[in-house]
C-alpha positions, -999 to +999 in steps of 0.1 A: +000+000+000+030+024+010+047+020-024+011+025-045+007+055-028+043+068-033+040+059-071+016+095-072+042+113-064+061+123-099+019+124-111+014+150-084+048+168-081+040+190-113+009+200-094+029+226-069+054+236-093+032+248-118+007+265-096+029+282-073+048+296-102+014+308-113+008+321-080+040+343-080+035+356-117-001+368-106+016+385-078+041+401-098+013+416-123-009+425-098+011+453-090+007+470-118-025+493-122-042+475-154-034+438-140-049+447-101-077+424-107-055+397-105-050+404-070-078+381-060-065+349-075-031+354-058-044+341-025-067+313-038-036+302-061-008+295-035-031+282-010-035+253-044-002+250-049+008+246-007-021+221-007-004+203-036+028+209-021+021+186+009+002+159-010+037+159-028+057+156+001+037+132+018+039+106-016+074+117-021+084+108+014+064+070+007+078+065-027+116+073-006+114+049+017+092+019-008+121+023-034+162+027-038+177+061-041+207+082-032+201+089+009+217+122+005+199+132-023+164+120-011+170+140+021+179+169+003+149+172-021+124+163+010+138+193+028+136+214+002+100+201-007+090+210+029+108+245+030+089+249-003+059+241+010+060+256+044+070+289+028+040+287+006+015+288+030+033+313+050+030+336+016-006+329+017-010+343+049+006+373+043-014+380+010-044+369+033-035+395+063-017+425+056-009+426+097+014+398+093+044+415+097+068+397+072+080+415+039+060+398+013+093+401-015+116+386+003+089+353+004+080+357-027+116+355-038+124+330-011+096+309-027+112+306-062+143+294-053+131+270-033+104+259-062+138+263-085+163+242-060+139+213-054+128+205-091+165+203-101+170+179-070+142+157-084+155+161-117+187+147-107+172+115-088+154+106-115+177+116-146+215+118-128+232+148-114+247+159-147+211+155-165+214+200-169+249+200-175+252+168-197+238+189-232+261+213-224+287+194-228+280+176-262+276+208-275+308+220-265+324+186-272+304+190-307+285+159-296+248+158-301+224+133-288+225+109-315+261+106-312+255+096-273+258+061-286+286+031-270+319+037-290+335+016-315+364-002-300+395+001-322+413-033-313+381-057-296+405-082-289+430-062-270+403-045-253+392-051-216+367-079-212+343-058-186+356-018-189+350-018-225+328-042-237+304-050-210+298-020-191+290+005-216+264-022-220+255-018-182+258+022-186+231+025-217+208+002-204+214-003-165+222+025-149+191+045-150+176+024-124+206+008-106+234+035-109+244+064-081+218+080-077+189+051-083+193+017-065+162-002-072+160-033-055+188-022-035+209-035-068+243-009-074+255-019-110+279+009-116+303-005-090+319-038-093+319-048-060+284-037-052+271-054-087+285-087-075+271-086-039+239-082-058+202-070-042+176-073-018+168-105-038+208-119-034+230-125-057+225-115-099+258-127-110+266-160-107+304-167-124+306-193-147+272-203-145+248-177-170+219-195-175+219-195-133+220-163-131+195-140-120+205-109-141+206-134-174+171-146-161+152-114-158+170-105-191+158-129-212+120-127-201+096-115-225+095-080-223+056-077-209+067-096-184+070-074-150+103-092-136+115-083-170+146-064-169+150-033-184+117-025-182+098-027-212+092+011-216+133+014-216+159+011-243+165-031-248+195-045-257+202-060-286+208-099-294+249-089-295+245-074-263+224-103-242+251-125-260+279-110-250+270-102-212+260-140-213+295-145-226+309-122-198+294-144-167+301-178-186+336-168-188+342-159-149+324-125-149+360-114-144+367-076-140+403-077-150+403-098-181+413-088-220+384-100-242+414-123-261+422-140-228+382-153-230+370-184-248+350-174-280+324-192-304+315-181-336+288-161-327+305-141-300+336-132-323+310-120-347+294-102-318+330-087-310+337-078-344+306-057-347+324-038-315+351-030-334+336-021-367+305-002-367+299+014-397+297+047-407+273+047-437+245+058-417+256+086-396+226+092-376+204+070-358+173+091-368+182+079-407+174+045-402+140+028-404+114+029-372+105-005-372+129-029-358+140-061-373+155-097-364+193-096-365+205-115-396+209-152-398+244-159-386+250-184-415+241-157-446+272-136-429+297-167-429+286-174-465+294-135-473+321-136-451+338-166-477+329-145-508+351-114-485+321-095-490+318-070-454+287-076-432+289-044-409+260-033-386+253+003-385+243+010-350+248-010-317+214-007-309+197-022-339+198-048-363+205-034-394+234-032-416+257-024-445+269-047-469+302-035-491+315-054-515+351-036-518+368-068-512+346-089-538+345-069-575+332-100-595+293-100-586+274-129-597+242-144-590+247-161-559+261-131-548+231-112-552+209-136-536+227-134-505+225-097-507+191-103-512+184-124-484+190-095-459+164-067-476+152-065-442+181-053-428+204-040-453+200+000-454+237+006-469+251-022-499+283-008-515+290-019-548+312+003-559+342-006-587+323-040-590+309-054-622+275-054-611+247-048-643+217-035-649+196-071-649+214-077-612+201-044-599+166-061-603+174-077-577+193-051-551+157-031-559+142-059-537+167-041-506+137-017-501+152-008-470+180+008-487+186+042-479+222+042-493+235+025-525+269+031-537+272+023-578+301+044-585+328+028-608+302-002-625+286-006-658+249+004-651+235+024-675+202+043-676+183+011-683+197+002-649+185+033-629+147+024-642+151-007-619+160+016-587+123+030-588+111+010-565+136+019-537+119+046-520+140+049-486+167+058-509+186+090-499+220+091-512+230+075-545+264+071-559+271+074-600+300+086-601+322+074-633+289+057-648+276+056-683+242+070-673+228+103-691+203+129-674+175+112-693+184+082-668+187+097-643+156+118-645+134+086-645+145+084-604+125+116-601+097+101-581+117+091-551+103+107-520+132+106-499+162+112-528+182+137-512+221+135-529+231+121-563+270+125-573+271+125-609+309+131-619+323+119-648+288+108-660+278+117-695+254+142-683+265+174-698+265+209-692+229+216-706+214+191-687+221+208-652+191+233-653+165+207-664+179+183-640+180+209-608+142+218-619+135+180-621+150+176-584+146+203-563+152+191-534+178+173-541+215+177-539+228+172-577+266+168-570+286+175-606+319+170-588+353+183-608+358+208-582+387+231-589+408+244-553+422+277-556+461+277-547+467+301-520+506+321-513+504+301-478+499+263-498+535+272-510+569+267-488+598+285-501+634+263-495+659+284-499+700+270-498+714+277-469+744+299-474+778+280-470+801+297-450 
């Protein structure tokens, strides 16, 4: 009963905030000859947000002592809740009786700090201490959120077992609830020694044994399920991640080990791989599809992995990827099924410099996931880019060094999303650049052949040193 009642508290703890901020703007106009008539509702309006105020306090205090958080925290933001509150009602008796001898300003400005000092407070046991500072510093770092993503690892192997593979794992999908300044369950994750001592429910980590243990357990639960952890209304981890934290605890759930010093299947060195490189093709998460798909079928990438053509995912937190095909120039059929057999997940399929042809892009058409497709350096030809039509999640298309004319490439006119075509040394001439700019106008036509002015400081004088 406790803990329902404390679960009002972030539905009521707007309430105050809102109302007594309300309360104080009133005031403030009220002084002011053609706003007087606001005077009335000053009263009325903090003696609704003091009311709120204590309802607040009274779930917050519940919720504190039914759930995990920081202790110094908590005690800080009930304080501050109960000065807020307290000094709320004392404003409201000083608008309600002028004999009340306490200058009304210095309340009212008490009253927004306080209002100000105890939201931040609850901001930062729900969302983290730096949860105001943190966008400042991707900004200054020239970071934005979609780049607050976990790190490719330059050399997997080399890396650390837990520091670098595992718990960026931990801190994107963990933390939130069981970090510093959240412990539900009484479970700490972002300290080693606290993750192994595990909860109020005992150990989560058994070594050696991950199908044993709990934290593998309440992971693998369907998602609706409530032991299921994350919670469903949380970022999941992907089918790399469960399989390499499984890894992780089979291995010894050791905290000093280098990932090359662990045993590894098949499926784990792909997982590690995918660590190490995560493409670049799509830049930003926001450019991939919305719905999610399975990951692909472990034997299509060993079969492309013995033709040497690259099976790279684009983003740690989904299943799609790119497929390049820089280490495989002769493309034949069986190629292109293969290619074919991941059109759910393929989004980026480089096929640059091969000898791909217009009849085989029948079949990369069927990708209709594709938002990239790299053709520069092939064959195709304008009967070719007819086949593309159907592709209409493509954004970026690569032609460079292709026979195709502006006639060709004006039959890809009807692609929604088409947002940059490079067209150097195509056989598109200078003529065709107006029709083809009005024919895609809002899309970046690329003509390439750009020409770089020298400038005096691109040139170093050496001069012979005088013999003496």
């Amino acid at each position: 009963m406790i803990e329902f009642l404390g679960h009002f508290h972030p539905l009521l703890v707007h309430l105050p905030v809102g109302i007594l901020l309300m309360g104080l703007l009133l005031q403030w106009l009220s002084r002011k000859k053609k706003y007087e008539v606001f005077r009335q509702a000053v009263p009325v309006t903090l003696l609704a947000g003091a009311i709120t105020g204590l309802f607040s306090c009274i779930t917050g205090y519940l919720l504190s002592i039914s759930d995990d958080y920081d202790e110094s925290l908590v005690s800080w933001h009930m304080w501050m809740g109960i000065a807020t509150t307290l000094v709320a009602f004392i404003l409201y008796a000083r608008e309600k009786n002028d004999q009340f001898k306490i200058n009304k300003t210095l309340l009212s400005v008490a009253l927004l700090i306080l209002v100000a000092l105890t939201g931040h407070l609850g901001g930062s046991l729900t969302h983290g201490s730096d949860y105001l500072t943190k966008p400042l510093g991707n900004i200054f770092n020239g970071d934005t959120a979609l780049s607050a993503t976990i790190k490719p690892i330059a050399n997997v192997q080399e890396a650390q077992a837990y520091t670098d593979v595992i718990k960026p794992i931990f801190e994107t999908k963990c933390y939130s609830c069981h970090g510093a300044n959240k412990q539900k369950g009484k479970l700490r994750m972002d300290d080693s020694l606290k993750l192994m001592k595990g909860g109020k429910d005992g150990i989560v980590i058994e070594p050696g044994e991950a199908d044993a243990s709990e934290m593998m357990k309440r992971l693998m639960l369907p998602v609706d399920n409530d032991d299921h952890m994350p919670p469903k209304e949380k970022p999941q981890p992907s089918e790399n991640q469960l399989a390499l934290i499984h890894w992780w605890i089979a291995n010894g759930a050791s905290f000093n080990k280098k990932v090359n010093e662990l045993s590894q299947d098949d499926k784990i060195k792909q997982a590690l791989i995918a660590l190490q490189n995560v493409s670049s093709e799509i830049k930003q998460a926001s450019d991939l599809p919305l719905i999610p798909v399975e990951p692909v079928d472990a034997a299509i990438i060993q079969q492309m992995k013995e033709k040497n053509i690259l099976v790279l995912p684009v983003s740690l937190s989904s299943n799609y990827v790119a497929v390049s095909c820089i280490n495989d120039t002769i493309i034949d059929n069986n190629d292109l099924q293969l290619i074919k057999q991941l059109s759910k997940q393929l989004v980026s399929l480089k096929l640059s410099g091969t000898n791909i042809t217009d009849d085989g892009l029948k079949t990369v058409a069927q990708c209709n996931n594709l938002i990239k497709l790299f053709l520069d350096e092939t064959p195709v030809t304008d009967n070719g880019l007819k086949n593309l039509i159907p592709l209409t999640n493509l954004r970026y298309l690569n032609l460079v060094n292709t026979r195709v004319t502006a006639k060709g490439i004006s039959q890809l006119k009807t692609l929604p999303k088409l947002r940059s075509v490079y067209l150097y040394k195509t056989l598109i001439t200078k003529q065709d650049w107006p029709v083809l700019q009005q024919a895609f106008p809002k899309t970046k036509l690329d003509s390439g052949g750009y020409i770089v002015p020298t400038l005096a400081t691109d040139t170093t004088t050496v001069k012979v040193k005088a013999a003496y």
